[in-house]
PyMOL commands that place a pseudoatom at each C-alpha (Angstrom):
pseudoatom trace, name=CA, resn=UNK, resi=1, chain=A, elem=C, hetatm=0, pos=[30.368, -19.697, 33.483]
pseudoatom trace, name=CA, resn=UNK, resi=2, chain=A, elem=C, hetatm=0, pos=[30.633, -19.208, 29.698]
pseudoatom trace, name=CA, resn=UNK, resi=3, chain=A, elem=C, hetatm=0, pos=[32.355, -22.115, 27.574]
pseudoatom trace, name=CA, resn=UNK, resi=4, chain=A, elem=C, hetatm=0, pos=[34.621, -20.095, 24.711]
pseudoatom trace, name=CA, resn=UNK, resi=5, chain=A, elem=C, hetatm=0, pos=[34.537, -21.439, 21.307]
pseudoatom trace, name=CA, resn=UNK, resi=6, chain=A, elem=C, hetatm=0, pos=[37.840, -20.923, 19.797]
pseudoatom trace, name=CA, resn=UNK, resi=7, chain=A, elem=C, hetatm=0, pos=[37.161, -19.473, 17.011]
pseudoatom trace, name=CA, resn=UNK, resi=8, chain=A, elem=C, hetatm=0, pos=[40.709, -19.838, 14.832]
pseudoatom trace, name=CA, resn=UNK, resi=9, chain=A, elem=C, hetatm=0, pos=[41.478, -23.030, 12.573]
pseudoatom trace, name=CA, resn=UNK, resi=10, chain=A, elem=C, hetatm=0, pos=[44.908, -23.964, 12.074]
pseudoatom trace, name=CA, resn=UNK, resi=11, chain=A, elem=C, hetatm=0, pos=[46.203, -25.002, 8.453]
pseudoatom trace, name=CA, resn=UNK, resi=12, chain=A, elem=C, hetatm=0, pos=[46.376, -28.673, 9.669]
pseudoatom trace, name=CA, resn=UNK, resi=13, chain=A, elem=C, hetatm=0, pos=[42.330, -28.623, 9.990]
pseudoatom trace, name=CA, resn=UNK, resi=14, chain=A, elem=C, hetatm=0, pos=[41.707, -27.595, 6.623]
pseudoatom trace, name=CA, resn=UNK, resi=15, chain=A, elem=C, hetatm=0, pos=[44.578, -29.810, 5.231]
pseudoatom trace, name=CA, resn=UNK, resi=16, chain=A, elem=C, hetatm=0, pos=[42.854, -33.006, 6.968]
pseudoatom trace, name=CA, resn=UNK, resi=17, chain=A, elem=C, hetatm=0, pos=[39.865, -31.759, 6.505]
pseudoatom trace, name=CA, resn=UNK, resi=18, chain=A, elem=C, hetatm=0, pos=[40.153, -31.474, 2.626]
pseudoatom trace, name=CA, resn=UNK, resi=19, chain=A, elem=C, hetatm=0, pos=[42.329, -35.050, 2.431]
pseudoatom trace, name=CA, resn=UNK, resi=20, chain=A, elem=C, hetatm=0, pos=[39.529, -36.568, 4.386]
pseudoatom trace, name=CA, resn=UNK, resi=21, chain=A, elem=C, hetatm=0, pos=[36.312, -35.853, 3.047]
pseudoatom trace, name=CA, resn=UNK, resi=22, chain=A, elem=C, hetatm=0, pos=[36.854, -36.924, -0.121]
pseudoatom trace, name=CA, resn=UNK, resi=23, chain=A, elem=C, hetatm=0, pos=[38.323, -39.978, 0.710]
pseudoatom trace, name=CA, resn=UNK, resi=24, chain=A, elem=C, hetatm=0, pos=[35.468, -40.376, 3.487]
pseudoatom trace, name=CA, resn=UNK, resi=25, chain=A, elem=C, hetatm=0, pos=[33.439, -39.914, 0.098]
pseudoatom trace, name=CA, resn=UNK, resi=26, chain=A, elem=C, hetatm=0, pos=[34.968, -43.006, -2.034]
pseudoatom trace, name=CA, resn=UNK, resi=27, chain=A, elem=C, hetatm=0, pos=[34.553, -45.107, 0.807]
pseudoatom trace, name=CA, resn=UNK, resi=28, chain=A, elem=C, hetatm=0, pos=[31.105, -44.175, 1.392]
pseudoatom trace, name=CA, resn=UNK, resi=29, chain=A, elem=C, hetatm=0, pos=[30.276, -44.814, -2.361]
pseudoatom trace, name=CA, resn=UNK, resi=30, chain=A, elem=C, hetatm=0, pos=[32.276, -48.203, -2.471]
pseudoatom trace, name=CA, resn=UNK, resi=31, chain=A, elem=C, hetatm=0, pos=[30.567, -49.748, 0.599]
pseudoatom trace, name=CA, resn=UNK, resi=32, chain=A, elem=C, hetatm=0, pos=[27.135, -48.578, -0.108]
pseudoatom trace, name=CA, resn=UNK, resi=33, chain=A, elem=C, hetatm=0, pos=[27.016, -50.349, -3.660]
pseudoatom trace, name=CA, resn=UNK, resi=34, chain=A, elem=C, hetatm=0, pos=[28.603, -53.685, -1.748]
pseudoatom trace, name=CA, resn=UNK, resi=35, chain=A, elem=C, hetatm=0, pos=[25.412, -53.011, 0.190]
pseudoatom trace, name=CA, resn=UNK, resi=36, chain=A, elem=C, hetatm=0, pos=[23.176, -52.871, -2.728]
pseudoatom trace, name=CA, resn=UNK, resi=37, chain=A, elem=C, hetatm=0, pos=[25.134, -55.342, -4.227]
pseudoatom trace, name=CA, resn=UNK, resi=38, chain=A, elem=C, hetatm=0, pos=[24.745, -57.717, -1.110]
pseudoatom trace, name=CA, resn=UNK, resi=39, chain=A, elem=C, hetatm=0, pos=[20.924, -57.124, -0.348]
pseudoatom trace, name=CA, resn=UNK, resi=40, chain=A, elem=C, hetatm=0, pos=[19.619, -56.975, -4.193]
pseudoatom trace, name=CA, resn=UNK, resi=41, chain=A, elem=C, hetatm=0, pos=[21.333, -60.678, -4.779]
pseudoatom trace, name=CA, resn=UNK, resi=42, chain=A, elem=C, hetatm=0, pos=[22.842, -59.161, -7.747]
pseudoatom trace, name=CA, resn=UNK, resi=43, chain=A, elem=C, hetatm=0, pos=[25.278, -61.519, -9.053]
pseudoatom trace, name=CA, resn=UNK, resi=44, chain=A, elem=C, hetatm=0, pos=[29.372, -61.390, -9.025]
pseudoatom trace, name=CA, resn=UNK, resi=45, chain=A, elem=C, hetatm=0, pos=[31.550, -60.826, -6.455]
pseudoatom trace, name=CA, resn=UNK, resi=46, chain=A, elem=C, hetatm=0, pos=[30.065, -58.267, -4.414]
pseudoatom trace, name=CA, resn=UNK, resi=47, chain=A, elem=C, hetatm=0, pos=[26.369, -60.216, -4.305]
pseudoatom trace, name=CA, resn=UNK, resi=48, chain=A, elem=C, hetatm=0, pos=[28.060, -63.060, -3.358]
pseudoatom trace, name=CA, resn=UNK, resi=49, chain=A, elem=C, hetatm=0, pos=[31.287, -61.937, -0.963]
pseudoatom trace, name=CA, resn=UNK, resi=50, chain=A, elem=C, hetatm=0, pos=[29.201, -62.632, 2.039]
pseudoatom trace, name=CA, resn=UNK, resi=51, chain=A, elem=C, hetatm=0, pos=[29.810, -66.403, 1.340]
pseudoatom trace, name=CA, resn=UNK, resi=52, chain=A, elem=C, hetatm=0, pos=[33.014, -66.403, 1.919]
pseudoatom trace, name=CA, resn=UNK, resi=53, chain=A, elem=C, hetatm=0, pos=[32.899, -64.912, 5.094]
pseudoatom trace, name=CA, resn=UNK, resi=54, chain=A, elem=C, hetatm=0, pos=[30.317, -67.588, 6.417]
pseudoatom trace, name=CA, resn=UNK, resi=55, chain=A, elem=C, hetatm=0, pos=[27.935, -64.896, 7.060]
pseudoatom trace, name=CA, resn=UNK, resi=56, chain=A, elem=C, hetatm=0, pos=[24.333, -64.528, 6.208]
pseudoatom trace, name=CA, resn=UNK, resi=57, chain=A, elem=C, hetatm=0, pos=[23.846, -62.262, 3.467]
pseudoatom trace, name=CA, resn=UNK, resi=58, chain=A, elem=C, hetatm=0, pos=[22.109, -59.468, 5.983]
pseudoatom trace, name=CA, resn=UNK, resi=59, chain=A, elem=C, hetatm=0, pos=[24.818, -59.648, 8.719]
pseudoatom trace, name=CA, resn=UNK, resi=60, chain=A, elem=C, hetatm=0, pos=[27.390, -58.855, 6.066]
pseudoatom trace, name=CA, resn=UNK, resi=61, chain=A, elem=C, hetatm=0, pos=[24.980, -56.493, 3.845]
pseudoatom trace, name=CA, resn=UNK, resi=62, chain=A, elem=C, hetatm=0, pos=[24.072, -54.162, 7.031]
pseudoatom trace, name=CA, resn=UNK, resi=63, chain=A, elem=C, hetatm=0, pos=[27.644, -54.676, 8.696]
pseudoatom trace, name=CA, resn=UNK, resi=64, chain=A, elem=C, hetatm=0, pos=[28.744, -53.045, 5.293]
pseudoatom trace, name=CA, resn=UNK, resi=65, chain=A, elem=C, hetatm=0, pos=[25.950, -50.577, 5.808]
pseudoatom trace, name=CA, resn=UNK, resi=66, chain=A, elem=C, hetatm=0, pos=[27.006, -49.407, 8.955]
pseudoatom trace, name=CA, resn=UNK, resi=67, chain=A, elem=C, hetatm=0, pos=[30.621, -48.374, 7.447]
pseudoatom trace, name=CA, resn=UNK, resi=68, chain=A, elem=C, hetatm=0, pos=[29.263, -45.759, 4.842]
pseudoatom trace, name=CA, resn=UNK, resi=69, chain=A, elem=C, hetatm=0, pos=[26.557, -44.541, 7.568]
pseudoatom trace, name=CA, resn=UNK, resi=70, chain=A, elem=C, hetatm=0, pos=[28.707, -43.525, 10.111]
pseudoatom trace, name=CA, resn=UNK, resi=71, chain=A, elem=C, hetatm=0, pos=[31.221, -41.747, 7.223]
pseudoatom trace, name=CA, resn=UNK, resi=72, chain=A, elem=C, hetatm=0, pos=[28.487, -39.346, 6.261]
pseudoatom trace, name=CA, resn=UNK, resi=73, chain=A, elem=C, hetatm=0, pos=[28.327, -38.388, 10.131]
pseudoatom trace, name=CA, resn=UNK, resi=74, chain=A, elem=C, hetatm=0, pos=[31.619, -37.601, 9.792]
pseudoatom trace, name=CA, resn=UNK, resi=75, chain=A, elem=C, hetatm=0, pos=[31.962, -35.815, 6.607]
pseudoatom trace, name=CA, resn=UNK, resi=76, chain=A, elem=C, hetatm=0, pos=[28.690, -33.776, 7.662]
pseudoatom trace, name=CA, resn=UNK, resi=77, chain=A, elem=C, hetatm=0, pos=[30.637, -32.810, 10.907]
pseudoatom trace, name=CA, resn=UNK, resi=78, chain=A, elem=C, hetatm=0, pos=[33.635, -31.987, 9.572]
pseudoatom trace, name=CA, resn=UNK, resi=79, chain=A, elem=C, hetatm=0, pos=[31.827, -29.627, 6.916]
pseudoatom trace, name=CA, resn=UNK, resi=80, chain=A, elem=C, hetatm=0, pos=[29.984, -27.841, 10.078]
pseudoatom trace, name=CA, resn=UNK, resi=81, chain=A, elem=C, hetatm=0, pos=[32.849, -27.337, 12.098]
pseudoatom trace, name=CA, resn=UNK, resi=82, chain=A, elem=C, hetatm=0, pos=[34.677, -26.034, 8.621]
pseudoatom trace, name=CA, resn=UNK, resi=83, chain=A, elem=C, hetatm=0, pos=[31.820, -23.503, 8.075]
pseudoatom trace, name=CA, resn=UNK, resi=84, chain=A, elem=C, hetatm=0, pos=[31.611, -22.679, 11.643]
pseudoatom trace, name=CA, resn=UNK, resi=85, chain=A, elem=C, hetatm=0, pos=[35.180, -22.626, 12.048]
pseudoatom trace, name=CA, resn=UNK, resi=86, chain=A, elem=C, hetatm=0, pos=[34.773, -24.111, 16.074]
pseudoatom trace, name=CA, resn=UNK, resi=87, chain=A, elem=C, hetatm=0, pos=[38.385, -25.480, 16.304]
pseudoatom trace, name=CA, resn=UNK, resi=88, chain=A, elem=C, hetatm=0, pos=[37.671, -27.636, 19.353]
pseudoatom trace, name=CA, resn=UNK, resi=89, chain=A, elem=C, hetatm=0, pos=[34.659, -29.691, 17.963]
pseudoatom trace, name=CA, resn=UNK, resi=90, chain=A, elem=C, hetatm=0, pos=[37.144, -30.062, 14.994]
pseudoatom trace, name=CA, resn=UNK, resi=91, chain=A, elem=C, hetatm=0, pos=[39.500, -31.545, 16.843]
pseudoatom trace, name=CA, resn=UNK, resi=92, chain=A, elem=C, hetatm=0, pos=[37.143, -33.719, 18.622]
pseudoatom trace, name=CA, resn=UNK, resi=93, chain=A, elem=C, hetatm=0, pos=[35.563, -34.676, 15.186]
pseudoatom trace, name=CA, resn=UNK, resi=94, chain=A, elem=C, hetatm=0, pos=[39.062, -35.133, 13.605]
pseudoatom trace, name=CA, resn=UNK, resi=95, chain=A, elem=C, hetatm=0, pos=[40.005, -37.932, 16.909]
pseudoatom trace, name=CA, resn=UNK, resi=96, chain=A, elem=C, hetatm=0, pos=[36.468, -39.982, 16.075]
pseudoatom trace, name=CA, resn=UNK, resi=97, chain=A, elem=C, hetatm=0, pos=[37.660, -40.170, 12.535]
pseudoatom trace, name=CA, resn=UNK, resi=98, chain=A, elem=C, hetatm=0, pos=[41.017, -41.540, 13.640]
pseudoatom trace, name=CA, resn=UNK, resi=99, chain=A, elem=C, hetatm=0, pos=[39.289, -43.317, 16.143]
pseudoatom trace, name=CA, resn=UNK, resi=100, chain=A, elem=C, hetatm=0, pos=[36.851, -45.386, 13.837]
pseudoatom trace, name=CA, resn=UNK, resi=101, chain=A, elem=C, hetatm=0, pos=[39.868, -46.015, 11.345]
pseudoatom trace, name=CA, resn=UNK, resi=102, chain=A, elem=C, hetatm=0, pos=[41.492, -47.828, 13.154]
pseudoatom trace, name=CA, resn=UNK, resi=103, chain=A, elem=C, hetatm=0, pos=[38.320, -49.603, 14.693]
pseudoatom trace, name=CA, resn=UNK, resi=104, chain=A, elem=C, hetatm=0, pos=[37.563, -50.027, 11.080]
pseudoatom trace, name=CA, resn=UNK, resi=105, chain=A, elem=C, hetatm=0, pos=[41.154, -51.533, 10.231]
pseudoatom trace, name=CA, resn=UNK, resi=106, chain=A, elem=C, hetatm=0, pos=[40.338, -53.607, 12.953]
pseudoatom trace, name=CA, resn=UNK, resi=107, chain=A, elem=C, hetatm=0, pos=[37.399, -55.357, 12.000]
pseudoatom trace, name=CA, resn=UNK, resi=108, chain=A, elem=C, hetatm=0, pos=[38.632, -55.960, 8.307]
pseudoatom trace, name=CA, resn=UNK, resi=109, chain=A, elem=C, hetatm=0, pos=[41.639, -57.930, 9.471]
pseudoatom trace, name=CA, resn=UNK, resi=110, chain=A, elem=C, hetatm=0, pos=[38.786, -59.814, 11.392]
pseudoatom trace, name=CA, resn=UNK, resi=111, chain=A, elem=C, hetatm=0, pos=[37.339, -60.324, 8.797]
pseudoatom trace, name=CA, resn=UNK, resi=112, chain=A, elem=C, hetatm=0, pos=[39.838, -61.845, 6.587]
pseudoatom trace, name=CA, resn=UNK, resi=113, chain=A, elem=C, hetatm=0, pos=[40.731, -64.301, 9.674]
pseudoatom trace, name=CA, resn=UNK, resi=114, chain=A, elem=C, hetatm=0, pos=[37.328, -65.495, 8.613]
pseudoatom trace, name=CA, resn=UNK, resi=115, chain=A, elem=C, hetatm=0, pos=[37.626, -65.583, 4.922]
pseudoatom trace, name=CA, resn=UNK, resi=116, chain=A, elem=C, hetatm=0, pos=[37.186, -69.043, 3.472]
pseudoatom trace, name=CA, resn=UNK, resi=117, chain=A, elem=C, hetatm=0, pos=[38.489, -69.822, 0.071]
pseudoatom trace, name=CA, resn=UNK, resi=118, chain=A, elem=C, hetatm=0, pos=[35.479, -71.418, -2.288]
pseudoatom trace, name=CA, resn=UNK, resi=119, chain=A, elem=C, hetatm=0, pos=[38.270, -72.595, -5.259]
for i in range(1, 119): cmd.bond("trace and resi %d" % i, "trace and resi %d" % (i + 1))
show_as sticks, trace
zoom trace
């Protein structure tokens, strides 16, 4: 039994494809320098944003690490199945995505149920 790789993209995969990747980019850059940010102690809102969560600064440096981490698996999949043009792993990559945005979307407005106000 052979598995067939459709081999065809449709417009919609390159649209999302291009509309994604490089907003999967900005995001990538913005949480990995509230990383740095976080973990160096630098000072200013993004050293210091884990206080007003309550959190330890590690829990909220590496739960911002995880964010930008799991975007570059996605961007690097979505540029494979681009170049390879295999319409059903784009598909299934294109679902994750949607998948972890709203998972993502998720945990922010979790997040800001735990925001506490320092002024």
């Amino acid at each position: 039994m052979e598995i067939k790789i459709h081999k065809t993209l449709k417009p919609y995969h390159w649209m999302l494809s291009i509309i994604t990747i490089p907003i999967f980019g900005l995001f990538t850059a913005f949480y990995g320098w509230i990383f740095y940010a976080t973990i160096s102690g630098q000072n200013g809102i993004w050293g210091n944003m884990y206080s007003y969560y309550d959190l330890t600064k590690e829990q909220y440096g590496f739960s911002r690490l995880i964010i930008p981490l799991i975007l570059i698996g996605l961007m690097i999949f979505q540029l494979k199945y681009l170049i390879e043009k295999n319409a059903n792993q784009m598909n299934k990559t294109l679902l994750v995505s949607l998948i972890f945005i709203v998972l993502w979307i998720i945990g922010e407005f979790y997040l800001q149920t735990k925001f506490i106000g320092k002024g």
